[in-house]
N, C-alpha and C positions, 0 to 999 in steps of 0.2 A: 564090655562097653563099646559101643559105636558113635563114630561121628558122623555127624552129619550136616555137610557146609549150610551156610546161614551167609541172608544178606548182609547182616550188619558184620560180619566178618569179612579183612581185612587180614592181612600179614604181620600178626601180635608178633610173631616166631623172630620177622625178621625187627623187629623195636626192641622187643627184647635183646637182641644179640648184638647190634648196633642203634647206641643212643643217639647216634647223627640219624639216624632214621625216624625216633619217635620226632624230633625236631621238623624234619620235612614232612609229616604228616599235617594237613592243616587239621587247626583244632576245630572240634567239633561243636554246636550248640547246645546249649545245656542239656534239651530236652533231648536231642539227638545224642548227647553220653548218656542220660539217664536209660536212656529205650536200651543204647549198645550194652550199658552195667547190666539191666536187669534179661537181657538176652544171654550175657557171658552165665549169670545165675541160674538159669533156668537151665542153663546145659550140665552148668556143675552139679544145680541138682539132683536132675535126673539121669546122671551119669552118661550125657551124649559127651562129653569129652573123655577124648584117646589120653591115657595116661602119659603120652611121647608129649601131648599139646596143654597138658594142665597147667603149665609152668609160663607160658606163652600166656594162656588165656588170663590168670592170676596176674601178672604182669602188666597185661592190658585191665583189667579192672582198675588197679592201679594206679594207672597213668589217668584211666577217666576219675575216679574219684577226685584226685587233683586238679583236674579240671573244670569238676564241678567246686570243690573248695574254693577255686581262685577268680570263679566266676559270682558265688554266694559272695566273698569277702570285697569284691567291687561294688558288688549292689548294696550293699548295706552300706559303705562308705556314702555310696552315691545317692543312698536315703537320706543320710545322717546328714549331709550337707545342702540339701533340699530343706530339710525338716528346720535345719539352724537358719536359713535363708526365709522361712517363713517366721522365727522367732525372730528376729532382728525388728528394731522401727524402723516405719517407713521415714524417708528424708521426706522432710516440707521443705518446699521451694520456695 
């Protein structure tokens, strides 16, 4: 197996190893985790990750999935309170 750096790679190794580190990482936008998950996949696929960095990369999947989680669970809030805002009557004055 060979690696071979990628832009959307970053320093999973060191998030992984220190959680004050995934913290200072700013979060990403949704579709910018989506693009980073489905780039980590594509290496895991096709076995471009070094067996030393699997653990790093999995890790960072990880962390993005959660980020997409927590970005999905506000938008639907943030529907669902739209949607009641149009169910409501309107006030006559």
């Amino acid at each position: 197996m060979t690696h071979r750096p990628d832009d959307h790679e970053t320093e999973p190794a060191a998030a992984a190893e220190d959680p004050e580190a995934a913290l200072d990482r700013e979060v990403p936008s949704f579709r910018a985790a989506i693009d980073e998950l489905e780039a980590i996949l594509r290496r895991i696929e096709s076995e471009e990750v070094d067996i030393d960095r699997l653990a790093a990369e999995v890790a960072r999947a990880t962390e993005l999935v959660e980020v997409c989680r927590g970005k999905l669970r506000r938008a639907e809030v943030q529907v669902t309170q739209i949607v009641q805002k149009l169910d409501e009557p309107e006030d006559e004055d």
